[in-house]
C-alpha positions as CSV (number, residue, x, y, z in Angstrom):
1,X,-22.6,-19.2,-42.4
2,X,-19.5,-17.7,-41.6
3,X,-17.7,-16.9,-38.1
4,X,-19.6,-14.5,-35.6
5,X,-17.7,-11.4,-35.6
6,X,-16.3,-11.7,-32.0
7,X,-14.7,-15.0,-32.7
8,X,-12.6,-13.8,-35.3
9,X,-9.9,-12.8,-33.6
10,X,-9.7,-15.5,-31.1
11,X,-9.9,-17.6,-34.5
12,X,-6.8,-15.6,-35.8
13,X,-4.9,-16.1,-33.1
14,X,-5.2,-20.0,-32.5
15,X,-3.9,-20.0,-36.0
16,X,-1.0,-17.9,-35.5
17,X,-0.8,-19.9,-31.8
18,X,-0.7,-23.1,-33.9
19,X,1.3,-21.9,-37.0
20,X,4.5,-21.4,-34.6
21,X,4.7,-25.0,-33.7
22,X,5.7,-26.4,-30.2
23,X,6.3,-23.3,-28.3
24,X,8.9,-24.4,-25.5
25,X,10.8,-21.2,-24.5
26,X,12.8,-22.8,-22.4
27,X,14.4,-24.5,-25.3
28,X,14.4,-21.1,-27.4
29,X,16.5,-20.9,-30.3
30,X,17.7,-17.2,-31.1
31,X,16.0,-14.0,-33.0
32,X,12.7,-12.6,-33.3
33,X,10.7,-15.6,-33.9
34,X,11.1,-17.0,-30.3
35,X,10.7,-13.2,-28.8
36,X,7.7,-13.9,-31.2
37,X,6.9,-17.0,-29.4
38,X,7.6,-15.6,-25.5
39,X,5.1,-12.6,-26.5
40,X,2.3,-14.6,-27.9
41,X,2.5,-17.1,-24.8
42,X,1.9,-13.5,-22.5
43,X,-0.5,-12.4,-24.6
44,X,-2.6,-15.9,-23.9
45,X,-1.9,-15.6,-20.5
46,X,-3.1,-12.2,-20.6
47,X,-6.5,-13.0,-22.1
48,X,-6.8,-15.7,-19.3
49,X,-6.4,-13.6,-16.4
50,X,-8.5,-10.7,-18.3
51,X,-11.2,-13.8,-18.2
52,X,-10.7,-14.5,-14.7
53,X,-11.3,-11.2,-13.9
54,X,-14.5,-10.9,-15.9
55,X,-15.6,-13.8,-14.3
56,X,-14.9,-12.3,-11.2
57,X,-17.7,-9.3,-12.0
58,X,-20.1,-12.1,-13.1
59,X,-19.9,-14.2,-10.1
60,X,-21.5,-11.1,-7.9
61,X,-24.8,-12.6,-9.8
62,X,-24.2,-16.1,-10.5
63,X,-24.1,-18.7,-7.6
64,X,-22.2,-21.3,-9.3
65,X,-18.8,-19.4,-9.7
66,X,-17.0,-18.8,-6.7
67,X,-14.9,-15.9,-5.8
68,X,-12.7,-18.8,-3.8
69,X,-11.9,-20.2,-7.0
70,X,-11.3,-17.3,-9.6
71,X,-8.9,-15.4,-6.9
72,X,-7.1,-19.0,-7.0
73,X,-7.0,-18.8,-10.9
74,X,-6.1,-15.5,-11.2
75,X,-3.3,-15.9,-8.4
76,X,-1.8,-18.2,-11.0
77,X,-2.3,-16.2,-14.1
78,X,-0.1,-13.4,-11.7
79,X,2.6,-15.7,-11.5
80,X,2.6,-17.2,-14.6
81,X,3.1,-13.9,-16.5
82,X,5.6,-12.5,-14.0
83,X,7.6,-16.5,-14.9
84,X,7.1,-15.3,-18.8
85,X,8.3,-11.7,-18.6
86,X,11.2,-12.8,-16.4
87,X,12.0,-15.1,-18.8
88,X,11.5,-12.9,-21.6
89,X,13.7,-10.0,-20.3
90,X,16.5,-12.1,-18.9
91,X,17.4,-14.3,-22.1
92,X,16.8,-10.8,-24.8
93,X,20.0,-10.5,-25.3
94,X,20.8,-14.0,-26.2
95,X,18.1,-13.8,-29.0
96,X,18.9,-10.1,-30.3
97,X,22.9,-10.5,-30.3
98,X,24.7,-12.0,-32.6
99,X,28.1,-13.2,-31.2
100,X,30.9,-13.8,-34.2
101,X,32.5,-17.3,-33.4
């Protein structure tokens, strides 16, 4: 019995997730494998708000989500991938130039 087709690539991507160990880009090293990190932590936050969003659609039928609470979610989605791309775009240089000592 092997993985339902639409898990596989949330299943691919908690691997790769977990395969780049503590992601803390606040503490980023330099070169591609922290803009590696940065892009795989908007990608998640992506797929949340996306979530939120359906969720959103499916509340117009189901009693027990409330609009109150998914605008409140995806509010902080919003500013959570605005903090990332800031972040990402600010310290690019640091990671993609090489400075001779």
């Amino acid at each position: 019995m092997g993985i339902p087709a639409y898990k596989k690539p949330f299943a691919w991507a908690g691997k790769f997730l977990g395969s780049l160990g503590p992601v803390n880009p606040l503490n980023a090293r330099t070169g591609a494998a922290e803009q590696l990190e940065l892009e795989a932590l908007i990608s998640a936050v992506t797929g949340k708000s996306l979530l939120w969003k359906t969720l959103a659609l499916v509340s117009r039928t189901e009693p027990r989500i409330t609009q109150e609470q998914l605008t409140v979610l995806q509010e902080r989605a919003a500013a959570q991938l605005r903090e990332l791309e800031g972040l990402l775009l600010r310290t690019a240089p640091e990671r993609f130039t090489h400075n001779e000592a």
